[in-house]
N, C-alpha and C positions, 0 to 999 in steps of 0.2 A: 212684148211688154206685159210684164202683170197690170193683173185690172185694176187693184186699188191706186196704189202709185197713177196711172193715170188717171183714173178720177180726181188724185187730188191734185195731179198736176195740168189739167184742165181747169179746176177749181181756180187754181193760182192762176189763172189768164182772165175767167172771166169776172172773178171775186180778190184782188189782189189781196194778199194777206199784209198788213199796215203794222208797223212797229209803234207799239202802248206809249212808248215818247216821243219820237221824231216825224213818227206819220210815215216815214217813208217804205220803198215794199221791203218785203222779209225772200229773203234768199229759200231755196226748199228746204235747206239745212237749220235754221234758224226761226223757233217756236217764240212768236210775242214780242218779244224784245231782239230789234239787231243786234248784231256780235258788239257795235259801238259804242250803242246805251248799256248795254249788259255791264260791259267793262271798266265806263265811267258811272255807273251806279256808286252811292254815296255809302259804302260797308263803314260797317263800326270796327269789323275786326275784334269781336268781343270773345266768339267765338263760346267756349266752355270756359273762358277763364275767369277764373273766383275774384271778387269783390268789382268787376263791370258797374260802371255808373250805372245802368239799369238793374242790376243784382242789389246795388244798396239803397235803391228806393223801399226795397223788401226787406230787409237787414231789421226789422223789429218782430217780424212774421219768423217765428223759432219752428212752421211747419216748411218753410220755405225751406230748398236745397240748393238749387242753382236757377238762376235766371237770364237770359239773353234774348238782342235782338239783332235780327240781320242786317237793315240798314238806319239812316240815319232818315229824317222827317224833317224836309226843308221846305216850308208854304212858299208858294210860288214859282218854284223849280218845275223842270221836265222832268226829274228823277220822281216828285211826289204823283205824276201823272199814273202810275200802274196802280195803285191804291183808293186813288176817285174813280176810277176807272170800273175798279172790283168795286169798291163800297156804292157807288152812285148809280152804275149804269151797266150793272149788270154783268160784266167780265168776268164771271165766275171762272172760269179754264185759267184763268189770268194771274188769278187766288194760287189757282194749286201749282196752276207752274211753280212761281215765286215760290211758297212751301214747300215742292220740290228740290228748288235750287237750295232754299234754309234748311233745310234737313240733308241735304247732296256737304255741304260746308261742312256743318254740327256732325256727323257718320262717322269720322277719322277721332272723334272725341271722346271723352267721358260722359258726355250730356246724356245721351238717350238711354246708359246704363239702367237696368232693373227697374226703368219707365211702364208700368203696368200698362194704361189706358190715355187717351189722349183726350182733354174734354175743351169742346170749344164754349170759349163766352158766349151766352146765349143770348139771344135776343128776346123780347116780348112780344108778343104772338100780333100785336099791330105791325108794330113796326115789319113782322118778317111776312104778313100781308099783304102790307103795301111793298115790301120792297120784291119779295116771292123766294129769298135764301136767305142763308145767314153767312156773312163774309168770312168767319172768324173759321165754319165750319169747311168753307171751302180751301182755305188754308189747309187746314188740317185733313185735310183728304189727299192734300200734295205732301204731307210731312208723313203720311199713315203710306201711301203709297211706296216711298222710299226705305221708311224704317221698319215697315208692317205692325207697327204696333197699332193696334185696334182704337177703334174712337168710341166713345162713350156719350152720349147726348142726353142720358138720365138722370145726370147727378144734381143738377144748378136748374133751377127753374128764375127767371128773370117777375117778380111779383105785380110791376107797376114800367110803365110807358112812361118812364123819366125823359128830362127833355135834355136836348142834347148838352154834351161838356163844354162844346164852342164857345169862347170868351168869357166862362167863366173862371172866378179865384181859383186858387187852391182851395182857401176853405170853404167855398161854394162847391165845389166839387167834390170834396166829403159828403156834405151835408146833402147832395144830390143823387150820392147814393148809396149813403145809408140805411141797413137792413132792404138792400135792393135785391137780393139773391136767398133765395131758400134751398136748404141740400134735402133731397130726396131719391128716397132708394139708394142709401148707402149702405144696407146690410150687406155683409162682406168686402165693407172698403177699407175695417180697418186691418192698421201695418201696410196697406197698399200705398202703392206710388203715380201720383196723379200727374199729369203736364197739360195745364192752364195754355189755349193756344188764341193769340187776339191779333187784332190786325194794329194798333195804334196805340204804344204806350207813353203816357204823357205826366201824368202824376203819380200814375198805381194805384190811382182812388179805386177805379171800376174793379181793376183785378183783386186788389186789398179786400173789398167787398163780399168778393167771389172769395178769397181764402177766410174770411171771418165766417163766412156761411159753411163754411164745411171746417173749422175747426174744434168742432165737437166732437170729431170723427177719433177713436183713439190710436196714437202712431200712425196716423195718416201722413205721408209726405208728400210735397207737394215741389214740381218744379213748371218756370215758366219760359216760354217762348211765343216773342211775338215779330211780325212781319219789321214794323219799324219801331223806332223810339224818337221821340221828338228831338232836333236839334236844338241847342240855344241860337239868337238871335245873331246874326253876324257874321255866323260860321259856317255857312253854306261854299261849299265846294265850287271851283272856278270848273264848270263841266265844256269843255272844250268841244259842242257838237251841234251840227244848225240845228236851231229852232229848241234848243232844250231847256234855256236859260229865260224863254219871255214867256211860259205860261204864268197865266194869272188864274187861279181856282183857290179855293174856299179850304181851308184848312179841316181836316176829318180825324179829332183828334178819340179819344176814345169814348164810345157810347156810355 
């Protein structure tokens, strides 16, 4: 027997490895999520395809190109559990899997064509402090892994320790964050093609923010991808698997 396989398959006896929704153990074949939750995960199926209810929250942004999200954002669900999981408590591996998987879908498309750089939303140096990552960037280490396109951490600087978007308006959510993003060190970005990468898109305020900050740039294009996009109210998928349907956690809608 090779050595590592059995290290990790010792590991698996005395650390069971737990699936991010159901709790229950993961098979050796099966990374984070069982084959069960995997399958019943809440896809949008948006895919690369043009005018995606997420695409037209952008649809005023003429640097925008295309826009998509992998799953749907149901508060309260087991499916929203892998994303509190990353965002709150630390699962980074968790991040990149899922970006993994969103970039494994998007690969057969047009999406990641003549994508130069990958930039994740950034956070404010409190915030990534106290939390010790930035969720958006772990994403984008599982989307960079798959497509190799390079990530870029230079361009978006976060100016001010806004306070979270949770239960606020819409137009509260503008207004909170407004000129929240400054672009630096963009010499030689323009005609280049950027991919804005977040974990939670809700209104498009945050990412809107981040493209008005870098739309000085000339011919800059810009496309985005995020892990989820918020569902409407009601619409939450009937997920047929113990225990997936009665978590109760705190909605993590976009910083």
């Amino acid at each position: 027997m090779k050595l590592r396989p059995f290290i990790r398959s010792l590991g698996d006896i005395l650390f069971p490895r737990q699936c991010a929704i159901c709790r229950k153990t993961l098979n050796p074949s099966e990374r984070h999520l069982c084959t069960a939750c995997l399958l019943s995960l809440p896809y949008t199926g948006y895919r690369a395809h043009s005018g995606n209810p997420a695409e037209r929250m952008f649809w005023e942004h003429r640097e925008v190109e295309s826009v998509t999200s992998y799953l749907h954002y149901f508060p309260g669900t087991g499916a929203a559990r892998p994303v509190i999981s990353l965002k709150y408590f630390g699962k980074m591996n968790l991040g990149q899997y899922l970006g993994e998987k969103a970039a494994e879908e998007l690969l057969s498309t047009s999406f990641f064509n003549g994508v130069d750089w990958l930039v994740p939303v950034p956070l404010h140096k409190v915030r990534w402090n106290t939390r010790g990552y930035n969720q958006s960037h772990e994403i984008a280490r599982g989307v960079s892994r798959i497509t190799k396109i390079p990530i870029k951490t230079d361009v978006l600087w976060r100016r001010r320790n806004n306070r979270t978007q949770t239960r606020l308006t819409r137009h509260e959510r503008k207004e909170n964050v407004d000129q929240l993003f400054v672009a630096h060190r963009t010499r030689g970005l323009e005609g280049k093609h950027l991919m804005l990468i977040d974990d939670v898109l809700t209104t498009g305020a945050t990412l809107g923010a981040c493209i008005h900050a870098l739309s000085h740039i000339k011919d800059l294009r810009i496309s985005i991808l995020t892990l989820y996009v918020t569902g409407r109210p009601g619409t939450a998928p009937d997920i047929h698997h113990p225990d997936v349907t009665t978590v109760k956690i705190e909605h993590p809608t976009d910083e």
